[in-house]
C-alpha angles and dihedrals in degrees: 000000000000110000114248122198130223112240085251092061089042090058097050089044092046100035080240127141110247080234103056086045094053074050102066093031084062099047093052099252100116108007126196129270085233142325120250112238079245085058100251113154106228112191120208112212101270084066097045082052092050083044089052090046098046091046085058101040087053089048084051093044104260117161123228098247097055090043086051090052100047091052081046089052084238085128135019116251088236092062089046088052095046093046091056100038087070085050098057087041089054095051091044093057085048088055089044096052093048094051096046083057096055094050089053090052096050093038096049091031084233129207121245084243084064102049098078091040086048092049098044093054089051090053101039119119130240092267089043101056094037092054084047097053091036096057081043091065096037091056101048092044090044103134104013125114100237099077088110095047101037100074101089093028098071102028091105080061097060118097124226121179116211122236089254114035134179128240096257086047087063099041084054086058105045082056097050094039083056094045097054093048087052096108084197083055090049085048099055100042090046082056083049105053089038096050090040086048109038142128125015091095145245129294147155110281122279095034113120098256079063092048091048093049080054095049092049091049098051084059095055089059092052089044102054093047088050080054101051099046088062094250107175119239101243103050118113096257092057088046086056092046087046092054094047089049087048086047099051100035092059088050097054081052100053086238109141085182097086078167092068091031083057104052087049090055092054101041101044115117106227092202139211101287100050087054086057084056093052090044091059093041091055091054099044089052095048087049081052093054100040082046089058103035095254132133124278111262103248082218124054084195123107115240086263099060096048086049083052091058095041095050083048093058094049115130 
């Protein structure tokens, strides 16, 4: 005769309350072997192992309805799993993200004001932060010349954050988030790229003026990978860079003496403010990095300040 087990005996096998387990004895979901005469529940062991299952799919979050069909092979245990899966993944991103919260505000000693802004960028969708970081671009190239050429320029600059993302990965982006939203920051890159990209006029596209801003640009690109693979300023691929950048933006200027053009490059006094502008930019390129799992640029600087100090270092 198979052995049956007291619900006593069942709570202390499953882990289970005798009471939760009177509980779901009385709803129908894992009924008793047999009742005593004296009205004692006894379990067989089939019983003891639904009682096992139903304790972990509630720990996991499983409801009462979907526990009761798939005893009732109304549903397979794999769909139950996948379905609630999601559901823990989903729980787990929420905890991320909070955490990731609360280790910006200490480590920022953030305001009150900044709690609620901090927690909205964490838990923002897809669609939600690139429409962020698209409208932040935009704004801050709104007016140049370079909107048809900036697009691949600056995607190393755009932030996309992966489906799974670490701690430090959220935090990135909290930062960066932050950062975008700064009207002072916007401020401050919009001055940069105007002042990086000014003067030789406006035109339809295709004129020359159109062709000079896409060529400057080009040289930015293979600037700022010179720049980032820690190319000193004085090798003779950052002489050559150095030379193109002397050649174009004389060009853009309408100067035919590169030797003069040259000589105001290298002389000119960036200022304090534009290396606060640099500064910015640097961090906001190593939070982009750290955002999309890439290395860490050797150089903060943008792709401008390391051609100043190569023109600067020309014989």
């Amino acid at each position: 005769m198979e052995d049956l087990y007291s619900i006593g005996e069942v709570a202390r096998r499953t882990g289970l309350s005798v009471s939760a387990i009177r509980f779901y004895s009385d709803t129908g979901i894992v009924t008793p072997a047999e009742h005593t005469a004296a009205g004692y529940r006894r379990y067989d062991i089939r019983a003891v192992a639904r009682l096992e299952l139903v304790r972990t799919l509630r720990e996991l979050g499983a409801g009462l309805d979907d526990i009761r069909q798939l005893l009732a092979d109304k549903i397979t245990l794999p769909d139950l799993a996948s379905a609630h899966l999601a559901l823990v993944e989903r729980q787990l991103g929420r905890f991320q993200a909070r955490r990731a919260v609360l280790r910006t505000i200490v480590r920022h000693q953030g305001t009150t004001a900044q709690v609620s802004l901090l927690h909205k960028l964490a838990s923002m969708s897809d669609d939600d932060r690139a429409r962020l970081i698209e409208e932040f671009w935009t704004d801050v190239t709104a007016g140049l010349e370079v909107q048809g050429f900036f697009v691949e320029y600056l995607r190393p600059w755009w932030p996309q954050l992966p489906p799974e993302p670490t701690v430090e990965q959220l935090e990135a982006w909290i930062e960066l988030a932050d950062l975008a939203h700064d009207v002072a920051f916007r401020e401050a890159v919009r001055r940069f790229f105007a002042e990086t990209f000014a003067a030789a006029g406006s035109g339809p596209e295709g004129t020359p003026a159109d062709d000079d801003v896409a060529h400057q640009v080009a040289i930015l690109a293979e600037a700022r990978a010179a720049a980032e693979a820690g190319l000193p300023v004085d090798s003779p691929r950052a002489r050559e860079l150095a030379g193109r950048w002397v050649a174009c933006m004389a060009a853009r200027a309408g100067d035919r003496n590169i030797a003069d053009v040259r000589r105001r490059l290298a002389d000119a006094d960036p200022g304090p403010q534009v290396a606060r502008q640099v500064e910015l930019l640097g961090r906001y390129h190593a939070l982009t990095a750290t955002v999309n799992g890439a290395p860490q640029p050797v150089s903060g600087a943008p792709a401008s300040a390391w051609l100043h100090a190569a023109v600067a270092a020309l014989p």
